[in-house]
Each structure stands twice: as C-alpha cells, then as structure tokens.
C-alpha positions as CSV (number, residue, x, y, z in Angstrom):
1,X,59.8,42.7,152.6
2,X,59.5,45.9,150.7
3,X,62.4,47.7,149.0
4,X,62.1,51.7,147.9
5,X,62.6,51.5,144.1
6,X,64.3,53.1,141.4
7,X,64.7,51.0,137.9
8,X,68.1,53.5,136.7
9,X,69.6,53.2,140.7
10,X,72.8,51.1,140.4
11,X,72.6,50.6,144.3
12,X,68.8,49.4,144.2
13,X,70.4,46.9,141.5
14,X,72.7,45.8,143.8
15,X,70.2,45.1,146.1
16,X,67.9,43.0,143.6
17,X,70.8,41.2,142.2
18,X,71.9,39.9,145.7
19,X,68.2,39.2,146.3
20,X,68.3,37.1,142.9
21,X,71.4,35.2,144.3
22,X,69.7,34.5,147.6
23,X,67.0,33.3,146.1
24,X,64.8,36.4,147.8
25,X,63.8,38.6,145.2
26,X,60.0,37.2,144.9
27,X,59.5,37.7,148.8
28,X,60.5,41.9,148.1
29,X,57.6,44.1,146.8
30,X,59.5,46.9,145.0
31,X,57.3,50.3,145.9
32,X,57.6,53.6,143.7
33,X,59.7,56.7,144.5
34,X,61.1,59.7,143.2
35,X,64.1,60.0,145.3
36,X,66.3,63.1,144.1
37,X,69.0,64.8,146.3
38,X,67.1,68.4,145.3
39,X,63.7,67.5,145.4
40,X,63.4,64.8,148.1
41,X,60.6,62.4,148.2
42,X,58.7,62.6,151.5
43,X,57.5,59.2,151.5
44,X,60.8,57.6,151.1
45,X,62.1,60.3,154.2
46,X,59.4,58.6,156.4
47,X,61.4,55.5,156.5
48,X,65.2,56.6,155.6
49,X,65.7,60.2,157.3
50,X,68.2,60.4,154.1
51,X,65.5,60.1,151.6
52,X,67.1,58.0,149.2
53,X,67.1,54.7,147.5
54,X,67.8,51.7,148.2
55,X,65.6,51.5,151.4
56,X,64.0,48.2,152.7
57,X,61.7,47.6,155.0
58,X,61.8,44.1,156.8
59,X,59.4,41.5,157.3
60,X,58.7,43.0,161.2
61,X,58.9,46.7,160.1
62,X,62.2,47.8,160.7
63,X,63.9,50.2,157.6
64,X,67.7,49.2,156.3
65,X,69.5,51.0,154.5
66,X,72.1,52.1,152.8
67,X,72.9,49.4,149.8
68,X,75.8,47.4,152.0
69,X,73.8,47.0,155.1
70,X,70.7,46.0,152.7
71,X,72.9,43.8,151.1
72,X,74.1,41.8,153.7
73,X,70.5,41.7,155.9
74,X,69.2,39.7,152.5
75,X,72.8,37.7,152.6
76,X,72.0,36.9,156.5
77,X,68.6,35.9,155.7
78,X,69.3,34.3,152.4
79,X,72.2,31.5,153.6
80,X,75.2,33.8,153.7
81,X,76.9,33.1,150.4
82,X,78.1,36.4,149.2
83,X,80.2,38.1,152.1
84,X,82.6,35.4,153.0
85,X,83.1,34.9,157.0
86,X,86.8,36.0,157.9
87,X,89.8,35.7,156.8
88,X,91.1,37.4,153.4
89,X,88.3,36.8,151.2
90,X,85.9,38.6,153.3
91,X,88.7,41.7,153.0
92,X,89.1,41.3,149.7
93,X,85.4,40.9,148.9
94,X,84.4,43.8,151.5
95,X,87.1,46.1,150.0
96,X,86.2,45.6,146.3
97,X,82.9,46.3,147.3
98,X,83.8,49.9,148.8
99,X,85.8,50.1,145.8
100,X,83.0,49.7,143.3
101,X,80.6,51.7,145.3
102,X,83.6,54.1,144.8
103,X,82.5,54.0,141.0
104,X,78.6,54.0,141.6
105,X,79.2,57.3,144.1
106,X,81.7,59.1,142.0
107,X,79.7,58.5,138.2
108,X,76.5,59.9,139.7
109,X,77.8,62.7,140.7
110,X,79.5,63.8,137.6
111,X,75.7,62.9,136.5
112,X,74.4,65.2,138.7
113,X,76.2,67.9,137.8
114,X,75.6,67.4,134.5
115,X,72.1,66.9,134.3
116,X,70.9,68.5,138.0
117,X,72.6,71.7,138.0
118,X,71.9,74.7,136.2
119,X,74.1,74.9,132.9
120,X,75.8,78.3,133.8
121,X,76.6,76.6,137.2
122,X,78.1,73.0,136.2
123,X,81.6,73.0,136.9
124,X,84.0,71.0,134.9
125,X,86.7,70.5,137.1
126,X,84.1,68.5,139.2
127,X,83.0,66.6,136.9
128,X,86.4,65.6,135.6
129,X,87.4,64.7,139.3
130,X,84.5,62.5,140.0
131,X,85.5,60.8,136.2
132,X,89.2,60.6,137.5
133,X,88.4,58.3,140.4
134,X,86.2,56.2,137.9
135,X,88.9,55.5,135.8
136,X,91.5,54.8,138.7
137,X,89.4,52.2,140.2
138,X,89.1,50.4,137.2
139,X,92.4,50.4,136.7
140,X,93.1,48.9,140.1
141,X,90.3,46.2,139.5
142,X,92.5,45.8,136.1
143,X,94.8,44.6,137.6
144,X,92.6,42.2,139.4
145,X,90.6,40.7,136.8
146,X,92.0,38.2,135.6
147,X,91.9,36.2,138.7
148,X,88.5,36.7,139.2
149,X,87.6,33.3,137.4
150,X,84.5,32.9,138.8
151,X,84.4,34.2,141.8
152,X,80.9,35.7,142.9
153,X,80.8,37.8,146.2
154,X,79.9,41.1,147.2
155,X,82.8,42.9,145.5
156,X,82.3,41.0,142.4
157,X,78.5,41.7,142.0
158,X,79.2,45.4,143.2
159,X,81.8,45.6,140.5
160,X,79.5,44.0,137.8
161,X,76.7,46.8,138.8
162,X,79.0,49.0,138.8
163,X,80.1,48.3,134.7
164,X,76.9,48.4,133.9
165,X,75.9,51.5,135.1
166,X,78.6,52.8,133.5
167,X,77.1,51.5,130.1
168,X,73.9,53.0,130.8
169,X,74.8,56.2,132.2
170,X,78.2,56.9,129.9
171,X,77.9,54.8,126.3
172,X,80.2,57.0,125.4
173,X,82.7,56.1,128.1
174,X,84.9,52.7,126.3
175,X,86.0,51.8,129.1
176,X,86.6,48.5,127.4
177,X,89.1,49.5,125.3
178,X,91.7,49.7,128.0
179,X,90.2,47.2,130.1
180,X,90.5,44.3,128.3
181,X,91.0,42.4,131.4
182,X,88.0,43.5,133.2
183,X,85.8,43.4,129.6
184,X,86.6,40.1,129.2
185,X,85.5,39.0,132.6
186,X,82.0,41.2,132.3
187,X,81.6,39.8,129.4
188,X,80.8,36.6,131.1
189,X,79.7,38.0,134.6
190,X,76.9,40.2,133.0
191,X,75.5,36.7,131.6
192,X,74.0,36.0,135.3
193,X,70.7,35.7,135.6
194,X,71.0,38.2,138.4
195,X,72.8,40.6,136.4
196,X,70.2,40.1,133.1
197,X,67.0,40.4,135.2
198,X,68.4,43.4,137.4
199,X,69.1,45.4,133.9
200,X,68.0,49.0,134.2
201,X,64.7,49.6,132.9
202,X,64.6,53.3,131.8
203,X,66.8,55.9,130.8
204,X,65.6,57.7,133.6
205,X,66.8,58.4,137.7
C-alpha cells in the first residue's frame, strides 16, 4: 500500500496511528506531496480528484480516501479492532470520531486564514468562529473524559490526533487548563506507541 504524505497533517496521523494499531504501518510506503487548497498538487489529483491528503492507494491499485474511509479500509484489513460492529459503541465511537474531525477541520481553517490568506484579507470573525467550535467540542468531550478509562477506538484515537494537533498548531491555546478532564486522560493516551511514533515531524503543512 502507499499513502499520500504529509508529516504536519492531523488526518494523515490518523491514518498512520490506526495503521500502528493494526499492526500495518510497515506494509504502507508514505510518498511526498505538497497538498495545499491554493496551489494543488497535481500528482496527488491524479489519484484523489480532491487533491489532498490523506490518500492511499491499495495493494490492487484502487485510491481511498478521505481519513474515515482510509481508516476503516486498514481497520478491515488489519482484524477490525477500532470501529466496534453495532450497537452503541460503534455510535459512540463513529460520533466522537465526526466530533474530533470537527476539531481537525475547524483548527485548520482558522490556520489557513491565518497563515494562507493575504494579511489585509484575513478575517477575524472567521477565525474566531472556526476557534469557537474548537472549544465547544472539547467541552462536550469534557464531559466525556472521564469515562474514557482506556478505551481505544476510532473516536478515541481521532480525539487523541486531534489534542495534539492542537499542541502543534496552537501552543499558545491551554486548552489544558479548563480541561482537566480530558488533560488528564491525554496525558496517558499520547503515551501510545501509535500516538509517539505518529508525532508531527515539522513545523510545516
């Protein structure tokens, strides 16, 4: 398998950390791009119309993408560990998982604007809307941290990218301060070797 890569993407982390979980990452060559939503990278569009990262191509040739289909093609193939098979804990895992994303989409936009756009064109307001459903979510999955124990699924490891990114992207941002709940939890989920190995690399993407 191949995977289009990006060291800084939160989602391609995703996508590493499940493969770590799986026991998959060594079968997934990781092959350069320069995905950006202004200057699009051809060779990634060849495969993903979309041209952005994560994007793997299977064993026979076919492209998946985006991060949850990815993410649950390498849970498939891998044993199926991490997206429980019905009842409520696939819900809950599946919705914590859109919820997290929620985080991933919503900090890199404010990013974009901030670092994409033009200074005399950034706009604020956006920004502070995009930071506003940041700090909603978290205070949702506040609420839910404490029973986490040591529950590792989809949402979990979504939720655990999505922390991280946050402390590589906004070290500025404490969001430990009023989430003791979910600090305390990180502390020990980030611990992983999934979660160590599938650091970003660069302050870059």
């Amino acid at each position: 398998m191949k995977i289009y890569f990006s060291p800084a993407s939160p989602f391609v982390r995703k996508c590493m950390a499940v493969a770590h979980e799986t026991g998959l990452v060594d079968r997934i060559e990781k092959l350069p791009s320069a995905a950006n939503p202004v200057n699009r990278d051809r060779t990634v569009i060849a495969s993903n119309p979309l041209g952005q990262v994560p994007t793997l191509i299977t064993d026979d040739g076919q492209a998946l993408y985006d991060s949850r289909v990815i993410c649950e093609y390498l849970d498939d193939l891998g044993g199926g560990k991490l997206f429980p098979a019905t009842g409520k804990a696939r819900w809950q895992a599946l919705a914590d998982q859109a919820l997290a994303d929620g985080i991933l989409g919503a900090a890199l936009l404010a990013r974009y604007e901030i670092t994409l756009r033009p200074e005399p064109s950034r706009w604020s307001d956006w920004v502070d809307g995009q930071m506003g459903k940041v700090a909603d979510a978290l205070a949702r999955f506040e609420q839910q941290a404490a029973s986490f124990g040591d529950r590792l699924d989809i949402g979990t490891l979504t939720l655990g990218c999505a922390l991280g990114y946050l402390d590589f992207r906004y070290a500025e941002y404490d969001w430990r301060a009023s989430h003791p709940a979910c600090a305390q939890w990180y502390a020990t989920f980030s611990q992983r070797p999934s979660m160590r190995d599938t650091a970003p690399e660069a302050p870059r993407g």
